[in-house]
VOBALUM-91070 format. One line per field, with one value per residue (C-alpha): residue number from 1; x, y, z. Coordinates in steps of 0.2 Angstrom, whole numbers, plus 5000, padded with zeros to 4 digits. Last residue first. Layout:
N
pos NUM; ... $
X X; ... $
Y Y; ... $
Z Z; ... $
***
This chain:
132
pos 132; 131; 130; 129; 128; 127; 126; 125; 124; 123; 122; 121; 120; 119; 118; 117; 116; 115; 114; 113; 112; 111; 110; 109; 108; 107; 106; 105; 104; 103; 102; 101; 100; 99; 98; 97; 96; 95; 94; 93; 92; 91; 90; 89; 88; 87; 86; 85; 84; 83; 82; 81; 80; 79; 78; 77; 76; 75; 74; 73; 72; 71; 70; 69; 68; 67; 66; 65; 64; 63; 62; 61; 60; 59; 58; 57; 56; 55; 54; 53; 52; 51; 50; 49; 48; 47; 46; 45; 44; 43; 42; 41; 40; 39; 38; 37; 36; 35; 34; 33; 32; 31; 30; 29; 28; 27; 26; 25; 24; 23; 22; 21; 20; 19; 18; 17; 16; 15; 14; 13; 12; 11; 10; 9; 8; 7; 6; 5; 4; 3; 2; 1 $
X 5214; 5196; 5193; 5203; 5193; 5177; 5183; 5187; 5173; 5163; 5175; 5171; 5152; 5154; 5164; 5153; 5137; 5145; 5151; 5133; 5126; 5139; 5131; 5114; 5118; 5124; 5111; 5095; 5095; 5109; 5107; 5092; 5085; 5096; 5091; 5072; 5073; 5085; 5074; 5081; 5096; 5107; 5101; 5109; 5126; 5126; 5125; 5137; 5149; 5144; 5150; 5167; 5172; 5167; 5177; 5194; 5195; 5182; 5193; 5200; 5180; 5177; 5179; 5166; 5151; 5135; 5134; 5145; 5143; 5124; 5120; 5132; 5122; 5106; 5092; 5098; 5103; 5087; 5080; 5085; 5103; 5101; 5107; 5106; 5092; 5087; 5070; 5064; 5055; 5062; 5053; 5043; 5026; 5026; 5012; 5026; 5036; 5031; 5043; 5036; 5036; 5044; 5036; 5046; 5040; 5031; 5041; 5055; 5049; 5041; 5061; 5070; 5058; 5059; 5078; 5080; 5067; 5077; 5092; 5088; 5077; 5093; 5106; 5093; 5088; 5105; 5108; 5093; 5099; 5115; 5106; 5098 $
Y 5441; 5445; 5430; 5424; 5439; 5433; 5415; 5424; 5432; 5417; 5408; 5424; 5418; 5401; 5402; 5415; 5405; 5391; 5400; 5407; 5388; 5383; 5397; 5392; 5374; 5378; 5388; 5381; 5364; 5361; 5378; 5382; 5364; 5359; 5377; 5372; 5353; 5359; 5374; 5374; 5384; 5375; 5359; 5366; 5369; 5351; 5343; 5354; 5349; 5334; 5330; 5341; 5333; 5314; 5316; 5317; 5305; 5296; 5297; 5278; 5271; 5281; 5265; 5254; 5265; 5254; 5243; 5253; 5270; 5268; 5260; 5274; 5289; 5286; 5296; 5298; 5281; 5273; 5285; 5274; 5269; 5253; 5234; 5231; 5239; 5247; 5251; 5269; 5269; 5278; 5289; 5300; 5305; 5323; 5323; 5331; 5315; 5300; 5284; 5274; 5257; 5249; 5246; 5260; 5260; 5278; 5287; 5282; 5288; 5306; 5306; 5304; 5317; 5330; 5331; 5330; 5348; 5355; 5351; 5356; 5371; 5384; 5379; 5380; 5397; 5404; 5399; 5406; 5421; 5418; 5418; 5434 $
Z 4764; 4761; 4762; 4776; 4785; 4783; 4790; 4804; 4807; 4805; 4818; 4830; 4828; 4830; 4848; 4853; 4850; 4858; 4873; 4875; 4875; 4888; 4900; 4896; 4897; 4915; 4919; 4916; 4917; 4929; 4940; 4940; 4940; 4956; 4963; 4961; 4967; 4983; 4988; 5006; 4998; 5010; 4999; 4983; 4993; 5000; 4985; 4974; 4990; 4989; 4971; 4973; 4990; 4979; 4963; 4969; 4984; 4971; 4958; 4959; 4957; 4941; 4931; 4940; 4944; 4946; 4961; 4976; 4969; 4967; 4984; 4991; 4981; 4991; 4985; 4969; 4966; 4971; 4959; 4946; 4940; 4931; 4929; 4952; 4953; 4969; 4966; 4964; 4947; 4933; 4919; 4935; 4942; 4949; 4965; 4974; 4971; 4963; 4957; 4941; 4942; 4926; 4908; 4900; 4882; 4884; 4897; 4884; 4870; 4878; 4887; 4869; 4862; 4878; 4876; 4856; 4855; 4868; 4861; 4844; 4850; 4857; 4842; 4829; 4836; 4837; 4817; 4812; 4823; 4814; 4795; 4799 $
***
């Protein structure tokens, strides 16, 4: 009981954090907001110079050249790996839903299982120092 309690903490706390920080921010945020697919936005789409905003999404140059300053050196690195992920979700022709598959669902899925695992074999180990 007490690692499904665990389980479920570890699941909602995120969650719960995530859509708390957005609701305060959509709600203080005094900008334009940018609409796609009738789906209105936290961040407008002008190019600002003091913020990443959809501008950046849409056109990753203006973004590179204004606001990244210490990963600058990496982009030989960085950029094959970047667009690659890029040009893979799009080949789907369902960018938007194989983006969220993938980032929001997936991924944190996959790192919330290793987690688990993680704590769970550490409790088992801590059970056997005891009885040790």
């Amino acid at each position: 009981m007490k690692t499904i309690i665990l389980s479920l903490s570890l699941i909602l706390s995120p969650l719960l954090l995530i859509i708390s920080v957005n609701e305060y921010i959509k709600s203080i945020s005094a900008s334009s907001h940018y609409s796609k697919n009738k789906i209105i936005t936290i961040n407008s789409s002008e190019k600002l110079e003091n913020k990443c905003t959809w501008a950046c999404h849409n056109n990753t140059t203006f973004c590179k050249e204004t606001h990244v300053k210490y990963a600058q050196k990496h982009f030989k690195l960085i950029d094959p790996i970047y667009f690659g992920i890029i040009h893979n979700l799009k080949s789907t022709t369902k960018y938007e839903a194989a983006n969220i598959f993938l980032f929001a669902f997936l991924i944190p899925l996959l790192m919330l299982y290793v987690l688990i695992r993680s704590i769970l074999i550490q409790l088992k180990i801590n059970k056997l120092g005891q009885n040790g």
